[in-house]
N, C-alpha and C positions, 0 to 999 in steps of 0.2 A: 153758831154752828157747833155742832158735837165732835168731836175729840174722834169717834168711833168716822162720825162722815165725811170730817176732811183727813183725816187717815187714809181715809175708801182713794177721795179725791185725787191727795197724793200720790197713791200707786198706780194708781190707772193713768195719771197725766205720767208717771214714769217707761210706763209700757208704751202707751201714747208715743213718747218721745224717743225711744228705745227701737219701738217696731217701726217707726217712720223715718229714722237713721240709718237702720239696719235694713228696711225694704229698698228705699230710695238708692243705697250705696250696691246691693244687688244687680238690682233692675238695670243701672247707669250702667254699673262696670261689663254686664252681660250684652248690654246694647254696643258699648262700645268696640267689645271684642268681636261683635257681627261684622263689622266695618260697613253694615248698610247706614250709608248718613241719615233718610227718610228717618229710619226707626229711630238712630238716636238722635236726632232731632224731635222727635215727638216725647222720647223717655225724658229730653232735659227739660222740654216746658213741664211734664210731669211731675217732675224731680224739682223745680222752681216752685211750680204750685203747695205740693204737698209740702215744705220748707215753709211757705206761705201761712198753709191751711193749719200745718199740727204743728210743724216743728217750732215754730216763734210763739205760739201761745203757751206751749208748754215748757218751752225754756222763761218766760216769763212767771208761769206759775209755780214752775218747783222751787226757786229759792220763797218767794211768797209764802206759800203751803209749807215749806219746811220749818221757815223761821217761826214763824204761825204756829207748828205744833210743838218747836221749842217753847216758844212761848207756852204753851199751852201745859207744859209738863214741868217748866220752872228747870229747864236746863240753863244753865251756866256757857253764851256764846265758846268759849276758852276746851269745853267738853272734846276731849281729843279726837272720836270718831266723827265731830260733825266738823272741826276744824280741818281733820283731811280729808272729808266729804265737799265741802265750802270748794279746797283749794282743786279740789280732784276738777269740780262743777267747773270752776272757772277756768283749768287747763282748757277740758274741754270746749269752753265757751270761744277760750283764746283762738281755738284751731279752726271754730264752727264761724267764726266773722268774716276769716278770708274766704272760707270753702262757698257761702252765700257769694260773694264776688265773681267767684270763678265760676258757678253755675250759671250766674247771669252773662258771663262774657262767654262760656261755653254755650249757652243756649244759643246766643246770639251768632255766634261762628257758625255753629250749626244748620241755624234756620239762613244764612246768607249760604253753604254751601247746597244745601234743599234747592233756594232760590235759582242759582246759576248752572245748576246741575252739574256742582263737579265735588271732585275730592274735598275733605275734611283738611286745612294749614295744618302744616306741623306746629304752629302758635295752639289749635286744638288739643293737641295732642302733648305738650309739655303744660298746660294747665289742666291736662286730666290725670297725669303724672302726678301734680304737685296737691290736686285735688284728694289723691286716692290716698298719698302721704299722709296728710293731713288727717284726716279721718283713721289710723290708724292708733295714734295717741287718744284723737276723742274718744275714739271706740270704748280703748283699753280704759282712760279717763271713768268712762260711763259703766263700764262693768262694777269695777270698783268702787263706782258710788253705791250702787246696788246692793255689792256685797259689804260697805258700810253700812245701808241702810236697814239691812236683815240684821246682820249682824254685830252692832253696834260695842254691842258686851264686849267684844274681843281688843277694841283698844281703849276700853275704858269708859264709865258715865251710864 
């Protein structure tokens, strides 16, 4: 593969992972604030799914695709902007393991208050809390690889 098409690859699985962090954390947080359960119950299998569909493949592919284009340009792993690239990814990744958990135990509180036709547990509501937390560093995390990845020059290599 050319240097020019997993480059391409790269950026798009970036946006990829980028636009479906940032849609899903929208959607969730907007559904939540409705207080209609129906809805957010259907936003979190949503929000399950797309986690599913984009977000695990492309957090699989960008260290791949990155080290690959190291490789590919005889960078030195050590090179400072990919080393706080590297560390930024895995904050991220750190915060993105539990947030997968709570989406599954949020779905699930969810689709059981759907079921019985009543209010959302406050158990819901303090893992949407700690959910929304969470996603705050990766967010910031993710910018910042972004702006390592553009802008590389700036800390060196």
């Amino acid at each position: 593969m050319s240097y020019a098409v997993l480059k391409t690859l790269h950026i798009l699985s970036m946006v990829l992972l980028f636009g479906t962090g940032l849609g899903s954390a929208f959607y969730k947080w907007m559904a939540d604030r409705s207080g209609n359960v129906a809805h957010i119950a259907v936003t979190n299998r949503h929000v399950v799914l797309a986690d599913w569909l984009f977000t695990t493949p492309t957090v699989l592919f960008q260290p791949l695709s990155g080290l690959w284009l190291v490789h590919m340009l005889g960078l030195p792993l050590s090179t400072p902007w990919l080393v706080a690239s590297l560390v930024l990814f895995c904050l991220a990744g750190a915060c993105w393991l539990p947030v997968v958990w709570l989406q599954l135990r949020m779905r699930q509180l969810s689709d059981q208050a759907v079921a019985r036709q009543a209010a959302l547990p406050a158990d819901y509501w303090r893992l949407a809390r700690y959910w929304f937390w969470l996603g705050v560093p990766a967010f910031i995390a993710m910018v910042l690889v972004v702006i390592l990845m553009v802008g590389k020059y700036a800390l060196g290599g």
